[in-house]
N, C-alpha and C positions, 0 to 999 in steps of 0.2 A: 544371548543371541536368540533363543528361542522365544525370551516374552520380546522381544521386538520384532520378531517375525509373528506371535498372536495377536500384539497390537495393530500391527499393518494388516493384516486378514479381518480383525476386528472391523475396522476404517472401511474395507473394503465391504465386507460385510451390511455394513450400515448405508452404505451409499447405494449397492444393489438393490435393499431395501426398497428405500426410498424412491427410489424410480419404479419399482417393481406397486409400490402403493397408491403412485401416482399415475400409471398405469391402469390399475385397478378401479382408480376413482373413477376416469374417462370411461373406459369399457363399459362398467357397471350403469353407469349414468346417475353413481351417487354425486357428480360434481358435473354441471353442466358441461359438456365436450366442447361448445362454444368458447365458453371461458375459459377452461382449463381441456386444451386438447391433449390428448395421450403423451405417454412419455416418448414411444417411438416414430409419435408422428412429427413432433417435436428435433425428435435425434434426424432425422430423415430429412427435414427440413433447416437444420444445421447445416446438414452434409451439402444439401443444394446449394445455399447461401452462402457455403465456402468457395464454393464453385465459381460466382462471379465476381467479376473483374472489380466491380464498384464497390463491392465489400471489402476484398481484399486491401484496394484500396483506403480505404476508411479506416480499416483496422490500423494499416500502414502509418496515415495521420493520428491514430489514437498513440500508435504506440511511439510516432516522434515526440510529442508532445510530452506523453506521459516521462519516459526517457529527458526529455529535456529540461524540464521541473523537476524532476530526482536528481538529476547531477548538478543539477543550482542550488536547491536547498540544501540537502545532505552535505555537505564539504562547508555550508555558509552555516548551516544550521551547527556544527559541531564546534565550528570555529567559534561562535561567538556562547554556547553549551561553556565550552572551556574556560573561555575569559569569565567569566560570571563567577564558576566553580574556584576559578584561582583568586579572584578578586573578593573578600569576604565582606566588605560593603558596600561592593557590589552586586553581591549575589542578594544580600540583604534588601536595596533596593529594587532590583529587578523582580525576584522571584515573585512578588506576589502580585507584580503586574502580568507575568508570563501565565498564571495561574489562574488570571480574570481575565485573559486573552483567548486562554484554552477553551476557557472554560461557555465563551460566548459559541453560535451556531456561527458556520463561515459561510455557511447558503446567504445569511442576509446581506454578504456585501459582494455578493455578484453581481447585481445591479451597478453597484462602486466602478468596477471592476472590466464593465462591459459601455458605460462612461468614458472613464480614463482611455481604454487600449480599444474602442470598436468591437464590430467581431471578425475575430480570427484569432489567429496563432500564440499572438502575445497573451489575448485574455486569457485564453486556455492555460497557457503554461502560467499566465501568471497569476491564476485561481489554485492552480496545484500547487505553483511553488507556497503561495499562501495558507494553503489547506496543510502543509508539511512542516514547515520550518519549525514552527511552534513544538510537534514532538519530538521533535530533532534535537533542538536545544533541552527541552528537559530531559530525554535520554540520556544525553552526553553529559547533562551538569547533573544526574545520579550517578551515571558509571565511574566522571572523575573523582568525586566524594566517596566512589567503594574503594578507591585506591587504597590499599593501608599505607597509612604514615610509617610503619617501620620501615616499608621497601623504599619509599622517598627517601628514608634518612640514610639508609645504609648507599645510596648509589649516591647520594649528595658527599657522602662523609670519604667516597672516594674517587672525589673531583669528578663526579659525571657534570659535563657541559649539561645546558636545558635542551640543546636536539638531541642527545645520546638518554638524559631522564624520560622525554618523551616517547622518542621510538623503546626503549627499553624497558620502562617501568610501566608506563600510562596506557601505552598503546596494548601490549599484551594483556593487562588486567580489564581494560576497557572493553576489550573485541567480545566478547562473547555476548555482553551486554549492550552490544552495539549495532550487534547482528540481529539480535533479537529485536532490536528498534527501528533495525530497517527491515523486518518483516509488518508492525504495524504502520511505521511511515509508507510505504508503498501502499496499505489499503488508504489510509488518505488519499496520498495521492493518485491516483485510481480513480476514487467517487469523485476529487474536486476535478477530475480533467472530464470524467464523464458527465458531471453533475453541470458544468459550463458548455458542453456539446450541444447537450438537450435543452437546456435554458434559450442559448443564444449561438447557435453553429450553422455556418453553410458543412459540416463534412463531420467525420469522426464517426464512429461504430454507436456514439452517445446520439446524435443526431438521427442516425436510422433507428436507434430503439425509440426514440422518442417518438418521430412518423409511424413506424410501425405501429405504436400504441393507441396515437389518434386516428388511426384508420380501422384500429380493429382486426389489425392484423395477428391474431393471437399469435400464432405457428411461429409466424416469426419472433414476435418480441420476445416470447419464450425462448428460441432457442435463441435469439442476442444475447439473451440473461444468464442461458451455459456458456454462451460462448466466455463474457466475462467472466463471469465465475471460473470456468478452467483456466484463461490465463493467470487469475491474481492464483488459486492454488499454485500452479505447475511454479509461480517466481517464489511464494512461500516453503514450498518444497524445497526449492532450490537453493534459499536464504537458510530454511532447517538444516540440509546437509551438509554447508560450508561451517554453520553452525557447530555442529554433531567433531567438525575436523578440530575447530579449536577449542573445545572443550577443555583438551589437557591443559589449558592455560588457567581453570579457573583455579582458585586459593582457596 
């Protein structure tokens, strides 16, 4: 209990820091105020932009979007994680196209992407679902592979049906390594819903950062950039302490 309340003061710690430096930088005028305005002017000018209605707005569309790409891929992306896993020449074939898949940038097929669906809603979501699936499925087809084969056999050897193996063996051992994957899947998903805003958007909080940027509007773009930045934290946090509950599951 104690080193995890040093480690959170630590965090805490490090972050005042950092604003406190960046701070620093502005006041002093070791970093031009232009470019890099202060932290508090920054926090201040947050505070405003929370304020109006068109913001809020925008967030609203960032965050259906984001939300509607996460419950597409996650559930597709596990489902098809699994079959691969169960299938061994399957998995055999597939893996090392998943792996040359991953492994390419997904910024280069927004262009694709903004073709096919115009712009709006579908592109967005369906740059994220695209930016996601991919760690989705190798998540899930490492986490089925930590299964140990004794628990399989022992729930097989007394008649467990495949929905009672599932929910009972697969799922429990799975979740912790599962959570953990939908903490990075959600930063994909994030950058490809933002990353399509600013490319090609009439709305989204990605589309104001992007204006803001070409106009020169530091104050703001900065603080769009907390703004993000504290949502994907506060969902990480959030993914960590559902995390932290199922722990006792791990073997």
């Amino acid at each position: 209990m104690q080193a995890t309340l040093t480690i959170k003061l630590a965090r805490v710690a490090i972050v005042i820091a950092t604003f406190a430096l960046w701070e620093l930088l502005s006041r002093t005028g070791l970093a031009n105020p232009r470019l890099l305005p202060s932290a508090s002017d920054t926090l201040a000018t947050l505070g405003d932009l929370l304020q109006r209605s068109s913001v809020r707005t925008d967030l609203l569309v960032t965050a259906t979007e984001v939300l509607t790409a996460f419950a597409l891929a996650v559930p597709m992306g596990a489902l098809i994680g699994f079959l691969i896993a169960e299938n061994r020449y399957f998995a055999d074939v597939a893996k090392p196209l998943l792996f040359f898949a991953f492994s390419i940038p997904k910024s280069i097929f927004l262009p694709m992407f903004i073709l096919v669906f115009g712009v709006g809603f579908a592109q967005k979501v369906g740059f994220g679902f695209f930016s996601t699936i991919f760690i989705v499925i190798m998540s899930t087809t490492t986490a089925v592979e930590s299964v140990k084969a004794e628990h399989l056999t022992v729930a097989r050897s007394y008649g467990a049906t495949r929905a009672q193996t599932a929910f009972r063996v697969y799922l429990p051992s799975m979740l912790p390594v599962l959570l953990e994957a939908l903490r990075i899947s959600m930063i994909f998903n994030l950058t490809g819903v933002i990353l399509a805003e600013m490319y090609a958007s009439r709305d989204g909080i990605g589309h104001q950062i992007a204006t803001w940027g070409e106009n020169f509007q530091m104050k703001q773009l900065l603080a769009g950039v907390v703004m993000v930045a504290a949502i994907a934290m506060t969902f990480n946090e959030l993914i960590r302490w559902v995390e932290t509950r199922c722990s006792h599951w791990r073997t």
